[in-house]
Kinemage of the C-alpha trace (Angstrom):
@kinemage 1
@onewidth
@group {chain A} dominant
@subgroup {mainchain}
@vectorlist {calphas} color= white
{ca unk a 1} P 0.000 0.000 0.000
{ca unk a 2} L 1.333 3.659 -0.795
{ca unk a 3} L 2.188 5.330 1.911
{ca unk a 4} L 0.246 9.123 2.608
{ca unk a 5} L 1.505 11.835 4.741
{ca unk a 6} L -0.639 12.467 7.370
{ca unk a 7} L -0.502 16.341 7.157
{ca unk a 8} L -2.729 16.877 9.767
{ca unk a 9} L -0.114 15.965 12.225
{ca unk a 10} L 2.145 18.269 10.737
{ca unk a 11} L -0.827 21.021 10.919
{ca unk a 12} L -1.489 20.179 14.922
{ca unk a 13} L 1.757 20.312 16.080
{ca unk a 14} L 2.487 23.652 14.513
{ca unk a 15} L -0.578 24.823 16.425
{ca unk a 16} L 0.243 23.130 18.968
{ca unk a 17} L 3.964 24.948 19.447
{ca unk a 18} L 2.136 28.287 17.996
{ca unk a 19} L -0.168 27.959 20.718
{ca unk a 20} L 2.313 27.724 23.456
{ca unk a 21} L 4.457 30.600 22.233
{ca unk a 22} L 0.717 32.722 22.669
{ca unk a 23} L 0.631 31.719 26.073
{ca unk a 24} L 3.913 32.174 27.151
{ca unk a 25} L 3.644 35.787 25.742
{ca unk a 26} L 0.795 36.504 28.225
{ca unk a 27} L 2.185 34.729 31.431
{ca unk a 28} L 3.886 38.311 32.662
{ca unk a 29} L 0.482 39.364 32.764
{ca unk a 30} L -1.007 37.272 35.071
{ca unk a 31} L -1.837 38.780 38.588
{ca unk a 32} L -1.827 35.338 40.388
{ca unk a 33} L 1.029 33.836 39.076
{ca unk a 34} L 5.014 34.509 39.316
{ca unk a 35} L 7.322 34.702 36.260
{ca unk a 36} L 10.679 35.823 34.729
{ca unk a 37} L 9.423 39.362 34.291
{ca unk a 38} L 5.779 40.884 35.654
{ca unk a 39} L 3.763 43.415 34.528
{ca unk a 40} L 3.103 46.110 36.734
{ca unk a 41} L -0.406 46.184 35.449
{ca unk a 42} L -2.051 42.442 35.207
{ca unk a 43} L -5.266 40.679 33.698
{ca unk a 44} L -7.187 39.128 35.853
{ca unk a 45} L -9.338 38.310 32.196
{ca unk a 46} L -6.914 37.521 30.571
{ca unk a 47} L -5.459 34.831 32.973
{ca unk a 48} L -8.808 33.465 33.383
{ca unk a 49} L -9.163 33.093 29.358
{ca unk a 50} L -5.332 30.999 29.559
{ca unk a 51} L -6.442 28.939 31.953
{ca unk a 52} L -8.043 26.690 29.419
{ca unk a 53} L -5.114 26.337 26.980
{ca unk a 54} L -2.545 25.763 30.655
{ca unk a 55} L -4.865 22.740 31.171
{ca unk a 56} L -3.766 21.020 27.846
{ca unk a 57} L -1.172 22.690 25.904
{ca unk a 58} L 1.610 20.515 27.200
{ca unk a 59} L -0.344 17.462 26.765
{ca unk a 60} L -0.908 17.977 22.713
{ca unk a 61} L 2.682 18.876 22.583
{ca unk a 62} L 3.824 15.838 24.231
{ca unk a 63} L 0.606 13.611 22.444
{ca unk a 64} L 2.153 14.873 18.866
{ca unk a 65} L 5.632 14.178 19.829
{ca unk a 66} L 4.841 10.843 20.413
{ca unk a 67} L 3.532 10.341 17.127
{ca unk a 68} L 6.286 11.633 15.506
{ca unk a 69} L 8.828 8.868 17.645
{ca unk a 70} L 6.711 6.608 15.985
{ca unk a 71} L 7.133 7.555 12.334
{ca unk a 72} L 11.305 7.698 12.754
{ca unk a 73} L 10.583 4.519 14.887
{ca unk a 74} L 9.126 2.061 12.342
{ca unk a 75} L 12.115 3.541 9.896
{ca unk a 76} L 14.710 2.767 11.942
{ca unk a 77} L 15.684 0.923 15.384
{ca unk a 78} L 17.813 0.271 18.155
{ca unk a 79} L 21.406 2.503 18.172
{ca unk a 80} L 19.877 3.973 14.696
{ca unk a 81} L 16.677 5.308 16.461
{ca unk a 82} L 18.575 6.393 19.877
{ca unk a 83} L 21.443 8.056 17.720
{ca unk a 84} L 19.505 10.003 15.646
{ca unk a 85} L 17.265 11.005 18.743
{ca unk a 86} L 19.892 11.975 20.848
{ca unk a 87} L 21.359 14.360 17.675
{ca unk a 88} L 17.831 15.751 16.519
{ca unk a 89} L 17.631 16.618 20.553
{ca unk a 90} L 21.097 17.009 22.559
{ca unk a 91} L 22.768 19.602 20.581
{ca unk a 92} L 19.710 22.208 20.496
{ca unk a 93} L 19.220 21.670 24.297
{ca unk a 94} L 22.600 22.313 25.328
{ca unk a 95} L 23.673 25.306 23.061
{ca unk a 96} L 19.761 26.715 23.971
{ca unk a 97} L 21.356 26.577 27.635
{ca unk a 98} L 24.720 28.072 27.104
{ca unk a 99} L 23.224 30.808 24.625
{ca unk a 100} L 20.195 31.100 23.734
{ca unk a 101} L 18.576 30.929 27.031
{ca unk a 102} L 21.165 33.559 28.602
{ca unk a 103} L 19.256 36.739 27.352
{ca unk a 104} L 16.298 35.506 29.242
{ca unk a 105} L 18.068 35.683 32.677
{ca unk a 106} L 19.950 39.006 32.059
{ca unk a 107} L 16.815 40.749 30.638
{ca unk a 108} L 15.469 39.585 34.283
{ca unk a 109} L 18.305 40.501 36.881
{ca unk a 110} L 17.767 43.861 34.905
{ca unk a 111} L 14.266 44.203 35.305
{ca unk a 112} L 13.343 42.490 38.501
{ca unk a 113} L 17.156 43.141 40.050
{ca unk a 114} L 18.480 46.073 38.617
{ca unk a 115} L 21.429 44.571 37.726
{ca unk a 116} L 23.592 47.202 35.291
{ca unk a 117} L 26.356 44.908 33.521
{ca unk a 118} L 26.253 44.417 29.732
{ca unk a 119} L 25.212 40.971 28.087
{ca unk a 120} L 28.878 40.072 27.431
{ca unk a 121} L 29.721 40.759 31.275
{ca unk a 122} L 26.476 38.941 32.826
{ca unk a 123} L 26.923 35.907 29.890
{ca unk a 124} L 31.075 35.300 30.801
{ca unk a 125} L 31.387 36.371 34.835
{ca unk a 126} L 28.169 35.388 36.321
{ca unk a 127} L 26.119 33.064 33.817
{ca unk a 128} L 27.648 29.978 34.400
{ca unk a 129} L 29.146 30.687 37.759
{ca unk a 130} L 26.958 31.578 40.103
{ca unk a 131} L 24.813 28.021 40.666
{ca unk a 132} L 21.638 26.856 39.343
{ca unk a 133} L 18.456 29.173 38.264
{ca unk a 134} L 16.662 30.712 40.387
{ca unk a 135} L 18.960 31.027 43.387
{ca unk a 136} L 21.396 31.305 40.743
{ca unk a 137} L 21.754 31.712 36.687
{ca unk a 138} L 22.180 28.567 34.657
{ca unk a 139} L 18.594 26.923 33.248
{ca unk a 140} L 17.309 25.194 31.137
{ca unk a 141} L 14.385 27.386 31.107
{ca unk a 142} L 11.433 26.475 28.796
{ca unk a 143} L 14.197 24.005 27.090
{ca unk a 144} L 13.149 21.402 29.623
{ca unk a 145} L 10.746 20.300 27.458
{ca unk a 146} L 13.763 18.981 25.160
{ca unk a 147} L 14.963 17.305 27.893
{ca unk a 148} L 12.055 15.680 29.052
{ca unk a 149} L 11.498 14.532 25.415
{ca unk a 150} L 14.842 13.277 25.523
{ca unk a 151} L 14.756 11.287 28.541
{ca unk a 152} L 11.263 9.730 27.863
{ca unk a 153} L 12.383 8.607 24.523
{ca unk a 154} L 15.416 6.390 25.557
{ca unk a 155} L 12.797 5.601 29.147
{ca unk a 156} L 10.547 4.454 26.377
{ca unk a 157} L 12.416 2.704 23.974
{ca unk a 158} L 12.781 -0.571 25.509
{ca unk a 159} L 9.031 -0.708 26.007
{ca unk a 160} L 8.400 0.329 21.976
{ca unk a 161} L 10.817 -2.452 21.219
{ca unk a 162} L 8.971 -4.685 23.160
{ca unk a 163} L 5.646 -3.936 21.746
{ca unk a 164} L 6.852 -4.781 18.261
{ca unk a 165} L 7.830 -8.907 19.477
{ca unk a 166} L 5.014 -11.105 18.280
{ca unk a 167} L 4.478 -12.396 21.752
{ca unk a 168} L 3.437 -8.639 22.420
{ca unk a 169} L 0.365 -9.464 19.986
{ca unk a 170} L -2.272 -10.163 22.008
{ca unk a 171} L -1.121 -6.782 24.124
{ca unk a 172} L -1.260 -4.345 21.157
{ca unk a 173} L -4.600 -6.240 19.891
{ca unk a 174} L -6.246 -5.276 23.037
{ca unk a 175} L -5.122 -1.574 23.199
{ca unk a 176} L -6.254 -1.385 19.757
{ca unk a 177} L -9.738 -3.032 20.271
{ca unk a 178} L -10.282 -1.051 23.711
{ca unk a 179} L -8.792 2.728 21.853
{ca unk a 180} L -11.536 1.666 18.794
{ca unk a 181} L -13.913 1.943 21.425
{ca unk a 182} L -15.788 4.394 23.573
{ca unk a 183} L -13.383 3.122 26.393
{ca unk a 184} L -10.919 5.382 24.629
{ca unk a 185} L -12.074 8.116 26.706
{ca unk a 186} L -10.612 6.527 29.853
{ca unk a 187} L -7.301 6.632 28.655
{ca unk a 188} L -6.865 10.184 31.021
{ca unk a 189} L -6.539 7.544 34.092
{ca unk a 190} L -3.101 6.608 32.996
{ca unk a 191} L -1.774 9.738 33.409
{ca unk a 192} L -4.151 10.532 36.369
{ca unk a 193} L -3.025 7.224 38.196
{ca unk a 194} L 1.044 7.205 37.610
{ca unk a 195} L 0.784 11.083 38.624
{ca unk a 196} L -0.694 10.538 42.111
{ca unk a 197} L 0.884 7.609 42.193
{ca unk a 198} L 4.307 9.387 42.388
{ca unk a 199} L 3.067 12.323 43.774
{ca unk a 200} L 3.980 11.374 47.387
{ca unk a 201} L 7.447 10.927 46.570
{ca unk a 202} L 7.356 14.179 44.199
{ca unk a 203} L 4.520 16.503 45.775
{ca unk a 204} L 5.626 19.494 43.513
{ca unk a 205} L 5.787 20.362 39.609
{ca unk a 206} L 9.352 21.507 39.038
{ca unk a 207} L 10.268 20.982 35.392
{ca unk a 208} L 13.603 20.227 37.261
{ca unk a 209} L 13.337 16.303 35.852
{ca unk a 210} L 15.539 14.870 38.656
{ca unk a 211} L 12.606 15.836 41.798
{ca unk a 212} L 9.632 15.973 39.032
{ca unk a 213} L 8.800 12.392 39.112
{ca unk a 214} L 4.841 12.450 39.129
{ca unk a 215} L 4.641 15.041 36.259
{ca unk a 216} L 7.383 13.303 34.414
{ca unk a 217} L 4.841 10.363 34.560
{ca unk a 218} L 1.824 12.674 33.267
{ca unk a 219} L 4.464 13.574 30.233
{ca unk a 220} L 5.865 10.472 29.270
{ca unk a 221} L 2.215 9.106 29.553
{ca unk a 222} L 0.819 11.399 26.806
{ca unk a 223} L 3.901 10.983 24.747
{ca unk a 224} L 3.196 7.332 24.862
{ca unk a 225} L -0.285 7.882 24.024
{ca unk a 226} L 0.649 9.655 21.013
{ca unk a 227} L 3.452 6.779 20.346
{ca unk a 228} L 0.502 3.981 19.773
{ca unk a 229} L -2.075 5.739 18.330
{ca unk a 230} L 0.389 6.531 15.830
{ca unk a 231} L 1.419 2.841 15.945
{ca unk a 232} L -2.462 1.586 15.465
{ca unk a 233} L -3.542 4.966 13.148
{ca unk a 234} L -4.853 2.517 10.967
{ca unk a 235} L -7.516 1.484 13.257
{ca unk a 236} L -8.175 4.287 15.247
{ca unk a 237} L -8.272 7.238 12.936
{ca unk a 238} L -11.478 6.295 11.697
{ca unk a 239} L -13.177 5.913 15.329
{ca unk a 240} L -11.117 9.107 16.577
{ca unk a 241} L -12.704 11.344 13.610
{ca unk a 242} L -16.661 9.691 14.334
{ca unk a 243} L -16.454 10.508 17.943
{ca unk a 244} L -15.095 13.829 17.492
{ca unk a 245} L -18.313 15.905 18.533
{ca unk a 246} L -18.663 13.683 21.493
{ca unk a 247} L -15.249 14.878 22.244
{ca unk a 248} L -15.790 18.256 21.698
{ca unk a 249} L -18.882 18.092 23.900
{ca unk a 250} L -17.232 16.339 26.920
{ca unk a 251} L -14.223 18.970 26.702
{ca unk a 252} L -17.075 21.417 26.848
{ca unk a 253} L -18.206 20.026 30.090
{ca unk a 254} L -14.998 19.712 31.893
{ca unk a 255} L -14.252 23.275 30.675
{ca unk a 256} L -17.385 24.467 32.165
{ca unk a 257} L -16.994 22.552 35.175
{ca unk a 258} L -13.626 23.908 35.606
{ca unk a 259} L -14.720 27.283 35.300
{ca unk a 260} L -17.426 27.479 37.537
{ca unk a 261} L -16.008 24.954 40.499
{ca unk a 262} L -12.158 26.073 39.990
{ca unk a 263} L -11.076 29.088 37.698
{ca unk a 264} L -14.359 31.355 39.602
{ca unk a 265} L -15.964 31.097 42.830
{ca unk a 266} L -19.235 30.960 41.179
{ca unk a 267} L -20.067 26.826 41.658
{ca unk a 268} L -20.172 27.238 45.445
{ca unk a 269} L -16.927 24.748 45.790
{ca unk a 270} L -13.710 24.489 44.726
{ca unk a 271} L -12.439 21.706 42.814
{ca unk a 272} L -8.829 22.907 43.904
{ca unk a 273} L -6.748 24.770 41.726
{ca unk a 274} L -3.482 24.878 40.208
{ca unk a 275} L -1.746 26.616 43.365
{ca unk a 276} L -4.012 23.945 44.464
{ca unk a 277} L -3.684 20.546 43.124
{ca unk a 278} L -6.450 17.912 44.459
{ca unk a 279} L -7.105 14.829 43.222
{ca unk a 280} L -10.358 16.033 41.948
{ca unk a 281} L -8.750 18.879 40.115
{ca unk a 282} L -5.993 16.714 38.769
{ca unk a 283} L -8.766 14.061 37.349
{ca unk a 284} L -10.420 17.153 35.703
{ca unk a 285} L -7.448 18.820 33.966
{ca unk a 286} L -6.107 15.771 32.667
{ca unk a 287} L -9.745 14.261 31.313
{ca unk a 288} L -9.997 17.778 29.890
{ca unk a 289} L -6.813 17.602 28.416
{ca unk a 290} L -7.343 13.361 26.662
{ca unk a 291} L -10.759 14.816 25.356
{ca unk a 292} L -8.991 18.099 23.651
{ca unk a 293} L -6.031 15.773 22.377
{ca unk a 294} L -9.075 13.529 21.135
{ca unk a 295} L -11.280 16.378 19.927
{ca unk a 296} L -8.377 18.135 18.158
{ca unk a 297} L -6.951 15.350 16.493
{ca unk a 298} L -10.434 14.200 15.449
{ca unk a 299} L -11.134 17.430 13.549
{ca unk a 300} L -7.755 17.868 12.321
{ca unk a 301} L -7.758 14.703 10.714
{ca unk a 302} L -11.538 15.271 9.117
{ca unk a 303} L -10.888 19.098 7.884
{ca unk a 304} L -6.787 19.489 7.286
{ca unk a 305} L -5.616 16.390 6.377
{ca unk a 306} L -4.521 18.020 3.127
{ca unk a 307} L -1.236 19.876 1.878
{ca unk a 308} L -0.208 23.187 2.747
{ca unk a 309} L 2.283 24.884 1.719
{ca unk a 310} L 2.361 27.592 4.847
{ca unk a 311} L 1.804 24.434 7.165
{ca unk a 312} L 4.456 22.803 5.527
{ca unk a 313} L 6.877 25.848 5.630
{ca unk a 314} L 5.907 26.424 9.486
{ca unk a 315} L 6.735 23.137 10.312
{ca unk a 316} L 10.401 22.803 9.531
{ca unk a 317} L 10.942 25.921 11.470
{ca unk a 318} L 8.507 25.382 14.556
{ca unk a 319} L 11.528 23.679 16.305
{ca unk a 320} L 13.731 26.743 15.567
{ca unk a 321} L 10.738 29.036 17.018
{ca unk a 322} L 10.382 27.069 20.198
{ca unk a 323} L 14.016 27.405 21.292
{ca unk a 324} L 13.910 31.199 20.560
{ca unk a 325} L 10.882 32.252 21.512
{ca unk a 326} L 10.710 32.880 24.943
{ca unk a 327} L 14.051 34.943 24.652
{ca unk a 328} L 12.036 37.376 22.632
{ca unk a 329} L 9.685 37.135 25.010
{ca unk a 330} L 11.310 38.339 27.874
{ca unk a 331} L 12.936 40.948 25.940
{ca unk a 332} L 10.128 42.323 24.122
{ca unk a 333} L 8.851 42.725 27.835
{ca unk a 334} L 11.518 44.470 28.839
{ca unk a 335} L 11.679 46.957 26.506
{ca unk a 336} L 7.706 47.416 25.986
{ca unk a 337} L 6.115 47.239 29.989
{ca unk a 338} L 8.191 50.685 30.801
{ca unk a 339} L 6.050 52.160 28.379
{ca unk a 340} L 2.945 51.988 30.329
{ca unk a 341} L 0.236 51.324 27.183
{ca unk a 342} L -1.772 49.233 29.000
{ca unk a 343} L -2.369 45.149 29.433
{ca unk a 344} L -4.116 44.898 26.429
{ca unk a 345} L -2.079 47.100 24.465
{ca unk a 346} L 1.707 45.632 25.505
{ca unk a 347} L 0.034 42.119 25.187
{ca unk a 348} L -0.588 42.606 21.725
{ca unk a 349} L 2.809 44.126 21.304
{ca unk a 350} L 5.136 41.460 23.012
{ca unk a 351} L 2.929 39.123 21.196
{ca unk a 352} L 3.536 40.300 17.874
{ca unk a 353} L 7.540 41.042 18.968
{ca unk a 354} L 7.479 36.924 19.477
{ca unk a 355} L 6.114 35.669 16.742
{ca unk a 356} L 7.887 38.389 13.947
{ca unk a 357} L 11.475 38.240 16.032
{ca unk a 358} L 11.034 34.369 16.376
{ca unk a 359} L 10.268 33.786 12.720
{ca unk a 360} L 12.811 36.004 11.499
{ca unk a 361} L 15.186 34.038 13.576
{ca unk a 362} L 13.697 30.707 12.520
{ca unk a 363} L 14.460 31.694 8.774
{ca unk a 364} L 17.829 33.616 9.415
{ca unk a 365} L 18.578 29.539 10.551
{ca unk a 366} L 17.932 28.352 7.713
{ca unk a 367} L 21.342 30.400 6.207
{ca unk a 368} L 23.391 28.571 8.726
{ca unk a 369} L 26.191 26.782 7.078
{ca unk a 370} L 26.707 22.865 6.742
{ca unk a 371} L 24.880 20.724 9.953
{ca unk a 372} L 25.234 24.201 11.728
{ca unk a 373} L 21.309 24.352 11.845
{ca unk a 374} L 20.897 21.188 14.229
{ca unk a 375} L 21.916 23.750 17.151
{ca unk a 376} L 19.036 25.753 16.555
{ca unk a 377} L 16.606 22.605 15.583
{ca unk a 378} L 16.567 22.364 11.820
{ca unk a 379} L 17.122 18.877 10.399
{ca unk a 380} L 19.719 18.508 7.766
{ca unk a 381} L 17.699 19.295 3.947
{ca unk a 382} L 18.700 16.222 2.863
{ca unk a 383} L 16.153 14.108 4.852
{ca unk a 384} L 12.842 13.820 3.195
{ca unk a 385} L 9.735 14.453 3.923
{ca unk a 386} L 8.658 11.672 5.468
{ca unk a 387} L 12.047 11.982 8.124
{ca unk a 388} L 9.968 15.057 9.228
{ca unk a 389} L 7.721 12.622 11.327
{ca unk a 390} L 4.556 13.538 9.923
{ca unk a 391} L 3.521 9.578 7.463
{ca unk a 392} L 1.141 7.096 7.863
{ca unk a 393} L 0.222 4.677 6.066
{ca unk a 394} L -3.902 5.666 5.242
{ca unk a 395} L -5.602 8.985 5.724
{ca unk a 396} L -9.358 8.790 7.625
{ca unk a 397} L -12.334 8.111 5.449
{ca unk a 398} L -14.042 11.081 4.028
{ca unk a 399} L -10.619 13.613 4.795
């Protein structure tokens, strides 16, 4: 059978990373919530309207991911696979954390510190010398996704391996007969189960990966997710597209649900919160997030499983965006909250500062020289298309 690029991956995890660069452009103007730099002025609105995407923005990132691990998977294997892995990964982390990252933390000791050294001095004196972030200077930053990507892949691998043994059959028969089926929308409690599992042994979210145990088991969960759903498309895709209104509609009532027993006071109760994590709230955010993953994917793969050439463009540089972007971030903050416009107003602003300064660096990338581009994300432009993890091996009736 002819193989047929699924471009509807390629078109949700563009939005997916687009998505999370609009959010992280807003954080500094959330009253309730701490970050690199704050706005003197915040939006209690407009936190309340990013509460929804916080809830499952991570969890489609992760969810995609996965499915891409599965199209380089089935190409190649063992010390191939892991190899080519650790390059697509390693390098961008580690030159993200030893340059592109540094702006981030100087911008900050400026703003929130009042520090007065230049870039050069901060970058060479105090940078790498002065301990970890935020006692100190070195991070990782927003880069820890990498890592966590990284880490869950070779955690993962000997458990993909397995899967693909013929004594694994009757294993991969049932996950495809029970993810064919309504029960599909139970899949949250794996996530929901290994998180509070480990969450007495790792009470706190730290994106730190060593003392992040539960959440680590919330990512690595979705990423697996993503992993055989790719694995089983086949099967699924059909069943994922039929059910995609029922999706919509259950995300629908966990977002209302959310919103009037959590994000307001208005239910009466609280659910918790995320300063708050209870069970209950835990078991909401994550459903909310399997039946967005569900409901996304569903529509994507009805309505845009077709080519585009922006979509296509975008998504060779979305890596190169992600490690950038929340350097322009902080810097378009820096240089925009002194002028006192007004939330709405600087919002807009940084926003557009992120996206133009990120894309401009995204294509000034592409005029790096020789394999110079795999520091900033790009894969070499001799791979094809299908190396770009985005092929199946049948589109969804009807798309």
């Amino acid at each position: 059978m002819q193989r047929q690029r699924l471009y509807y991956i390629d078109f949700l995890r563009v939005s997916a990373f687009l998505l999370l660069i609009a959010y992280h452009a807003s954080v500094a103007f959330f009253p309730d919530m701490k970050w690199l730099i704050e706005a003197p002025e915040g939006s209690a609105t407009l936190s309340l309207l990013m509460k929804h995407p916080r809830a499952w923005r991570l969890a489609l990132l992760f969810f995609v991911s996965g499915m891409g691990t599965w199209f380089v998977f089935r190409r190649v294997s063992g010390y191939a696979f892991l190899k080519g892995r650790f390059m697509r990964l390693f390098p961008p982390l580690i030159f993200a954390m030893c340059v592109i990252v540094v702006p981030q933390v100087w911008y900050e000791r400026m703003f929130e510190d009042g520090y007065q050294g230049s870039f050069l001095t901060f970058w060479l004196t105090r940078y790498f010398t002065e301990g970890k972030y935020p006692d100190g200077n070195f991070t990782w930053a927003h880069m820890w996704f990498v890592a966590y990507l990284l880490v869950m892949t070779f955690v993962c691998y000997p458990v993909f391996a397995l899967l693909n043994q013929s004594r694994m059959k009757p294993v991969t028969d049932w996950f495809e007969r029970t993810a064919s089926s309504s029960w599909v929308y139970l899949f949250f409690l794996l996530p929901l189960v290994l998180n509070l599992v480990f969450s007495p042994f790792f009470p706190r979210q730290t994106n730190a990966l060593y003392n992040d145990g539960a959440w680590f088991a919330v990512w690595a969960s979705w990423f697996g997710l993503g992993f055989l759903f790719a694995r089983h498309h086949r099967a699924l895709i059909d069943g994922i597209v039929a059910r995609r209104w029922m999706s919509a509609a259950l995300a629908l009532a966990l977002s209302a649900a959310l919103y009037l027993f959590s994000w307001t006071d208005r239910g009466g109760f609280s659910l918790g919160d995320y300063d708050r994590m209870t069970p209950l709230f835990k078991a909401c955010i994550l459903a909310l997030a399997w039946m967005m993953i569900l409901a996304l994917t569903g529509f994507a793969a009805r309505h845009v499983n077709a080519p585009s050439a922006t979509v296509s463009w975008l998504n060779r540089k979305v890596f190169p965006l992600y490690i950038v972007h929340q350097t322009v971030v902080v810097a378009a903050l820096y240089y925009v909250l002194p002028l006192g416009l007004g939330v709405w107003q600087e919002y807009a602003l940084v926003l557009f500062a992120t996206f133009a300064g990120s894309l401009l660096f995204a294509i000034a990338a592409e005029l790096l020289p020789g394999r110079a581009g795999l520091l900033l994300g790009l894969a070499p432009r001799h791979r094809s298309r299908a190396d770009d993890e985005g092929v199946a091996t049948r589109a969804p009736h009807g798309a």
